[in-house]
TIMARVEX-31832 format. One record per residue (C-alpha): x, y, z. Coordinates in nm, 3 decimals. Layout:
// residues N
r xx X | yy Y | zz Z
...
// end
This chain:
// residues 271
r xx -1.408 | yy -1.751 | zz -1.819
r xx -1.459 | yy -1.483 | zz -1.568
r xx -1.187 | yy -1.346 | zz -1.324
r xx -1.195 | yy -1.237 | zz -0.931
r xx -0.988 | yy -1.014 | zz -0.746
r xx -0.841 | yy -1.043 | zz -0.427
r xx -0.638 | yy -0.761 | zz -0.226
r xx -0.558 | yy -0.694 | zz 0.126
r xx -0.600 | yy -0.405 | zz 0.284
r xx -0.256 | yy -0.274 | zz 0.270
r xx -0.377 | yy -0.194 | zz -0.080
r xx -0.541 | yy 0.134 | zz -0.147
r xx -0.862 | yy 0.126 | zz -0.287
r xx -1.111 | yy 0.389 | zz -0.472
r xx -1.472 | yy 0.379 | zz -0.307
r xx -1.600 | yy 0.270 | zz -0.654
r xx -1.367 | yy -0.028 | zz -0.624
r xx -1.517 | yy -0.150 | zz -0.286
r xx -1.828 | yy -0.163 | zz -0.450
r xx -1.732 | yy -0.408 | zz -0.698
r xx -1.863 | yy -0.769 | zz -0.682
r xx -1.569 | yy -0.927 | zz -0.816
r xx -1.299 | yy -0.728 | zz -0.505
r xx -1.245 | yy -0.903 | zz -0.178
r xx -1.023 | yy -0.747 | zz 0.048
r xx -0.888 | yy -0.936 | zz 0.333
r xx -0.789 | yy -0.738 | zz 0.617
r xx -0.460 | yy -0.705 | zz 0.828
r xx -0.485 | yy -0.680 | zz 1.200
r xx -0.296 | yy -0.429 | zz 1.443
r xx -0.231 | yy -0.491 | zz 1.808
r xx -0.255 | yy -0.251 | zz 2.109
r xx -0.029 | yy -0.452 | zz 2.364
r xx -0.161 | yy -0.841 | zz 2.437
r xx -0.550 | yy -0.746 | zz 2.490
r xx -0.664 | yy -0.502 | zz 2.165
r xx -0.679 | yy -0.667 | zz 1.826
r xx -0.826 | yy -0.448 | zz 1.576
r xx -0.899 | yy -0.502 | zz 1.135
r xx -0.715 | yy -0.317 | zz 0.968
r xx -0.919 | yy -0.025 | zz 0.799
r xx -1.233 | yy -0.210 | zz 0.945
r xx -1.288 | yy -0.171 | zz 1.364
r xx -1.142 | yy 0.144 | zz 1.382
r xx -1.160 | yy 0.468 | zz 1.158
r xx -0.820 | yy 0.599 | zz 1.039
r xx -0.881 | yy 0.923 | zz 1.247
r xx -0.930 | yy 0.729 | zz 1.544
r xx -0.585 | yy 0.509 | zz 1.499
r xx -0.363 | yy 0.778 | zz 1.437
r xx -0.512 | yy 0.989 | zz 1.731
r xx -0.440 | yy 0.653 | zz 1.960
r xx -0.111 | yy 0.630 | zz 1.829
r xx 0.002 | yy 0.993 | zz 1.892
r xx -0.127 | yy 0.967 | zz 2.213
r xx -0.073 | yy 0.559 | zz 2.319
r xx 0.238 | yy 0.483 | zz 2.512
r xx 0.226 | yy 0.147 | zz 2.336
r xx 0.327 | yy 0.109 | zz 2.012
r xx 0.139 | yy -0.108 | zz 1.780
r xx 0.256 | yy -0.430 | zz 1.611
r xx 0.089 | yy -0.540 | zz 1.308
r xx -0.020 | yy -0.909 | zz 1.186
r xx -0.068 | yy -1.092 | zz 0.869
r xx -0.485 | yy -1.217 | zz 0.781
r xx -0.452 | yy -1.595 | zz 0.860
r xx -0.506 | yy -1.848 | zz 0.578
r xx -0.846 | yy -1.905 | zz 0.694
r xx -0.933 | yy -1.590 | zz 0.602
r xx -0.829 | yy -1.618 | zz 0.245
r xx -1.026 | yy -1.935 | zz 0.226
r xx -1.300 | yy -1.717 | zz 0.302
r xx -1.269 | yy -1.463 | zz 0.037
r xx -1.187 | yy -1.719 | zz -0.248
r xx -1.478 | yy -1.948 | zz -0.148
r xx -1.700 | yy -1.608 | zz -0.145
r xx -1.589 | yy -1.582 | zz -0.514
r xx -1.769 | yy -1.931 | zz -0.607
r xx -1.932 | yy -1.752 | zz -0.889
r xx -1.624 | yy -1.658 | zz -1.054
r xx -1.348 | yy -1.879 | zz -1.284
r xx -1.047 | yy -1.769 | zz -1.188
r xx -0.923 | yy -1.611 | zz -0.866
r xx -0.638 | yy -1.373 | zz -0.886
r xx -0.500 | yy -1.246 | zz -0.548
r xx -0.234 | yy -0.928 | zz -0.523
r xx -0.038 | yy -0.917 | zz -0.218
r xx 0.144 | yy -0.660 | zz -0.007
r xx 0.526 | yy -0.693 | zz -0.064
r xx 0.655 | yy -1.000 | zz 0.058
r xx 0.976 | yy -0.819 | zz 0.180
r xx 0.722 | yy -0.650 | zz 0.422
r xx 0.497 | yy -0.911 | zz 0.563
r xx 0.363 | yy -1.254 | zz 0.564
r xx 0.074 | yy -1.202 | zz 0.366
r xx 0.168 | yy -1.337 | zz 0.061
r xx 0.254 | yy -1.656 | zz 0.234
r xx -0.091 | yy -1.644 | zz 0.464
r xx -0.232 | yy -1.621 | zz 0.102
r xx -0.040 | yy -1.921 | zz -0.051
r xx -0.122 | yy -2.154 | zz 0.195
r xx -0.511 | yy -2.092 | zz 0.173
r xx -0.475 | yy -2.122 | zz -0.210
r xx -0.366 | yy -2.510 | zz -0.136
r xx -0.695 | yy -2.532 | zz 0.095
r xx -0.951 | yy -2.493 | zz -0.178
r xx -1.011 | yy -2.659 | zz -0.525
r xx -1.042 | yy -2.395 | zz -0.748
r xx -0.774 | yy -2.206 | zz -0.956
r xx -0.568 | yy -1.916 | zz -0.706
r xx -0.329 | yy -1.769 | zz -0.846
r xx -0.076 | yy -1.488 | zz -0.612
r xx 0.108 | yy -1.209 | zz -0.706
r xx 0.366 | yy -1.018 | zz -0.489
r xx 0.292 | yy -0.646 | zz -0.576
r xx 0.623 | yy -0.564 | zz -0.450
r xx 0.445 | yy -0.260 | zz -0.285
r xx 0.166 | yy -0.128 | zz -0.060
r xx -0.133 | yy 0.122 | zz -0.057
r xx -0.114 | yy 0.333 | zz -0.357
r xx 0.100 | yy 0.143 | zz -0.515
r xx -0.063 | yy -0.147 | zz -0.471
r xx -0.366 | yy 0.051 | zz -0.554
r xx -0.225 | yy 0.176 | zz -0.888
r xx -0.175 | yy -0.248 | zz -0.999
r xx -0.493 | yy -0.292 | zz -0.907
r xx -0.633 | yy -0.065 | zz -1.152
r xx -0.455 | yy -0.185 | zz -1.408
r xx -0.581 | yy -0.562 | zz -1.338
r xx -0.849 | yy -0.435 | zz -1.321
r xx -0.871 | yy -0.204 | zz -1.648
r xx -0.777 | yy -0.537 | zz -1.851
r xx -1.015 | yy -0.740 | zz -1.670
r xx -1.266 | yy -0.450 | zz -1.807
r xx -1.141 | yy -0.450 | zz -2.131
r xx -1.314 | yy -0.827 | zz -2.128
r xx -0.934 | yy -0.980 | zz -2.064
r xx -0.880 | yy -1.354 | zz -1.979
r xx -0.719 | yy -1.429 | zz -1.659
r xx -0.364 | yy -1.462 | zz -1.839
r xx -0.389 | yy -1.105 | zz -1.934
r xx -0.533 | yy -0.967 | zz -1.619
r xx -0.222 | yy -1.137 | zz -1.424
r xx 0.036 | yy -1.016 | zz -1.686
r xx -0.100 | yy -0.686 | zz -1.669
r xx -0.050 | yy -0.689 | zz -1.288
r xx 0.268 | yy -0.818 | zz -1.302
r xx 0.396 | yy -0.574 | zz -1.517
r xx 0.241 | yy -0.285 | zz -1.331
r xx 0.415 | yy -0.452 | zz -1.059
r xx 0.759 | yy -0.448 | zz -1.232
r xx 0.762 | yy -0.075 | zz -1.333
r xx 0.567 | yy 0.111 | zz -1.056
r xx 0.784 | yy 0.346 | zz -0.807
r xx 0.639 | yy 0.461 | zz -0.437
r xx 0.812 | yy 0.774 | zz -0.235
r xx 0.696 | yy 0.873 | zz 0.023
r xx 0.807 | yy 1.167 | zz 0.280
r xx 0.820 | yy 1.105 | zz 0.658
r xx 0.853 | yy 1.344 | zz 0.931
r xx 1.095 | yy 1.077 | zz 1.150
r xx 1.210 | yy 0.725 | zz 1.129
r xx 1.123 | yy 0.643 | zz 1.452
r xx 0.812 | yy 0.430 | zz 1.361
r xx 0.994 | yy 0.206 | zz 1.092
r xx 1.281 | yy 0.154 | zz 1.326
r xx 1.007 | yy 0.013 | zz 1.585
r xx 0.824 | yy -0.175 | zz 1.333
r xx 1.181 | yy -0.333 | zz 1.213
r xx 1.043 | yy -0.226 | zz 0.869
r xx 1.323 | yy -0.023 | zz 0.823
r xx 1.542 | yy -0.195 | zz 0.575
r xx 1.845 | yy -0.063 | zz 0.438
r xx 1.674 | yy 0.288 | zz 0.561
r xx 1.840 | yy 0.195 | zz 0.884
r xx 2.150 | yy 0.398 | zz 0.791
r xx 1.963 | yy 0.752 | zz 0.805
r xx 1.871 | yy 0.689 | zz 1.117
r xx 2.062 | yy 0.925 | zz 1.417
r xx 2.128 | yy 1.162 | zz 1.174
r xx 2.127 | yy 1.554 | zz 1.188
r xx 1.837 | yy 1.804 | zz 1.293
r xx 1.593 | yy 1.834 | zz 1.092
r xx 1.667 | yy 1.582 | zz 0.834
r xx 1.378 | yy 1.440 | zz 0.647
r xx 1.445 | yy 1.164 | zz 0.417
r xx 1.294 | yy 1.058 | zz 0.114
r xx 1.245 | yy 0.715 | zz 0.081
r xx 1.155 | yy 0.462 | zz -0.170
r xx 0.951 | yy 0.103 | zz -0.193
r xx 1.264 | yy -0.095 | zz -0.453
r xx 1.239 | yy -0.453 | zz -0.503
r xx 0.960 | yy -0.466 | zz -0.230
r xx 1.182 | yy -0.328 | zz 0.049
r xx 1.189 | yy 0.017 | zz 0.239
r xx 1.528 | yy 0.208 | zz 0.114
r xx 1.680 | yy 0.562 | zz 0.129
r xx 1.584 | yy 0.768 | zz -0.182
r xx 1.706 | yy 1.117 | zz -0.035
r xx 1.833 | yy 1.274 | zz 0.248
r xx 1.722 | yy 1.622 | zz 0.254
r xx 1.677 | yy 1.879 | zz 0.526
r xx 1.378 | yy 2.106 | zz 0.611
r xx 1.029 | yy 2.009 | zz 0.480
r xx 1.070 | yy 2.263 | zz 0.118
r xx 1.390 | yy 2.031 | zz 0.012
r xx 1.204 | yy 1.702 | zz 0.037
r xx 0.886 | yy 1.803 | zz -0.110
r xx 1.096 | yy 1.893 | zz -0.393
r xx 1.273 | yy 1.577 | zz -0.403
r xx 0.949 | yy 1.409 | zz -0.457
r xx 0.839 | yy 1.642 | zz -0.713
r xx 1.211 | yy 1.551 | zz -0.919
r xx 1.110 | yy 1.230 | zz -0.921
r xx 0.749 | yy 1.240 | zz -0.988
r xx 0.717 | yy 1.535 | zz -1.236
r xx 0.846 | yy 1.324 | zz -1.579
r xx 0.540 | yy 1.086 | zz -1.460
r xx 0.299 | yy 1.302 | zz -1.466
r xx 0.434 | yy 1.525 | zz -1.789
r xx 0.359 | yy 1.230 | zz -1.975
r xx 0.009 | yy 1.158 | zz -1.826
r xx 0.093 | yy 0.829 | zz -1.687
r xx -0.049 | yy 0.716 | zz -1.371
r xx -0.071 | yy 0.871 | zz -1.009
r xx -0.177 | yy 0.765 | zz -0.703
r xx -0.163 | yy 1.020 | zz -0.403
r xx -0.140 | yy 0.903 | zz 0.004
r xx -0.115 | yy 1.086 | zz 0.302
r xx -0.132 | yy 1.025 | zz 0.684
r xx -0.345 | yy 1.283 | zz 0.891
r xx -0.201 | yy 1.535 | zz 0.616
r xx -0.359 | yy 1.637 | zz 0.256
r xx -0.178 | yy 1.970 | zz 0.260
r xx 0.103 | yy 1.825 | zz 0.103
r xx -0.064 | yy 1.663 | zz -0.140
r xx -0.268 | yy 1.969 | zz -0.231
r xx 0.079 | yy 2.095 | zz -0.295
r xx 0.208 | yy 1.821 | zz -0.491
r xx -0.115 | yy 1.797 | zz -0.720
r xx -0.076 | yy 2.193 | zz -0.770
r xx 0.296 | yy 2.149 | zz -0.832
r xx 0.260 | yy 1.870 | zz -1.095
r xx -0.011 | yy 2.040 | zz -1.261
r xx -0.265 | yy 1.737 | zz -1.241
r xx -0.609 | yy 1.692 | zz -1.034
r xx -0.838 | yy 1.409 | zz -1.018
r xx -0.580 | yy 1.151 | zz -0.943
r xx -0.669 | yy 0.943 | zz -0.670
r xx -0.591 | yy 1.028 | zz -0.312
r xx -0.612 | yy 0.767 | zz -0.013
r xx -0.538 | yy 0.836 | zz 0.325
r xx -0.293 | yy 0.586 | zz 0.428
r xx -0.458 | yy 0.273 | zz 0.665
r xx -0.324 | yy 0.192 | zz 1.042
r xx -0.116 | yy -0.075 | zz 0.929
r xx 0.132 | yy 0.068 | zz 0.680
r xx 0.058 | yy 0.379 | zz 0.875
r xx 0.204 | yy 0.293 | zz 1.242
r xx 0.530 | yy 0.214 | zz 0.979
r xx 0.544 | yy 0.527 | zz 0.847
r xx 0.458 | yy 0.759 | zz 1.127
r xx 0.231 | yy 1.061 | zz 1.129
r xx 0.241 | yy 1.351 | zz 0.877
r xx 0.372 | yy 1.078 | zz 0.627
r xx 0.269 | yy 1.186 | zz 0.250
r xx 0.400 | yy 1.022 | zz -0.093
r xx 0.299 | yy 0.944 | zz -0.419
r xx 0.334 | yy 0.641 | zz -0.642
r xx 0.357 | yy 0.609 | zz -1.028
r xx 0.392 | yy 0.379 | zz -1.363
// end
């Protein structure tokens, strides 16, 4: 039996990973007002996005893939057994569902799992699906390892405002920080697939070290680390120096989590 891999692209991905036969990513779309619909991570370079956003006056709403496109993927993956798809939090978009309903449209085994997370977090369960898949795995053990990566991996990430997850209503229970004093930069933290406050810190020192508290047992004990930044690898520069690790993966972050998190956004997630 042999075992496919869907993701979306909410889900950060090594270039080695693209390259694989058995990956599908299914892309997201973002809007510019009524008129400008754009892939996600596909019609438009990441450089080019955030430039548009720090100088649009509109701000951009973002859109699950339809079903149809799923159908497309999983019927690209005729070769294959098994189908296994791994889906942006559920508490943060439709996907899962768009996902679902295009598993009900083909005859073939689909099987969905909520990642409870997004870009390198989701990136991090994909490598280990796909380490077990690798490892010559079945499709039960391929799923259980993703679902397990699923249950124990953590996502903070630093933002300069919360200005764009207010907009996006992808706030959560984040909301509460907002209005609050100069210069206050929270932490905050992906938990049971929802945006919440970590830490409220103040000045940009404090709340790099507040990720580095929470990060630094991680990577003591080798496990694994996924880097992400918006527009900004200085901070992670920092971070890798500071945690005494290189080589990790690093992904700059994709329009459509992006235009939630804002510009100069930067985080880290871990098993």
């Amino acid at each position: 039996m042999t075992t496919a891999i869907v993701t979306d692209s909410t889900t950060s991905l090594a270039p080695e990973v693209l390259e694989r036969p058995d990956v599908r990513v299914v892309p997201l779309t973002f809007h510019f007002g009524s008129d400008e619909t754009f892939k996600d991570k596909v019609d438009m370079s990441n450089e080019e996005f955030y430039e548009r956003l720090r100088d649009s006056d509109v701000f951009p709403t973002t859109s699950q893939p339809p079903a149809g496109a799923f159908v497309e993927a999983y019927e690209s993956l005729s070769d294959y057994d098994d189908v296994l798809v791994l889906a942006v939090s559920r508490r943060l978009s439709g996907t899962y569902d768009s996902a679902r309903q295009a598993a009900e449209m083909v005859e073939r085994p689909v099987e969905i799992v909520d990642t409870r997370s997004a870009e390198m977090g989701s990136g991090l369960i994909l490598l280990e699906a796909l380490k077990v898949l690798d490892e010559g795995g079945e499709f039960k053990d391929v799923r259980r390892a993703a679902e397990a990566a699923a249950g124990r991996c953590n996502l903070y990430f630093a933002v300069g405002t919360l200005e764009y997850l207010a907009k996006s209503g992808r706030i959560g229970r984040a909301q509460r920080l907002v209005g609050t004093a100069l210069d206050v930069r929270p932490v905050l933290k992906l938990a049971g697939g929802e945006v919440v406050p970590h830490k409220r810190t103040r000045g940009r020192k404090r709340q790099m070290n507040a990720v580095l508290e929470e990060v630094r047992p991680a990577a003591e004990a080798g496990r694994p680390l996924y880097f992400g930044h918006i527009g900004t690898p200085e901070p992670v520069a920092e971070l890798e120096e500071k945690l005494g690790v290189e080589g990790r993966p690093v992904a700059e972050i994709g329009g459509v989590v992006g235009s939630h998190v804002g510009l100069g956004a930067y985080g880290v997630a871990h098993l």
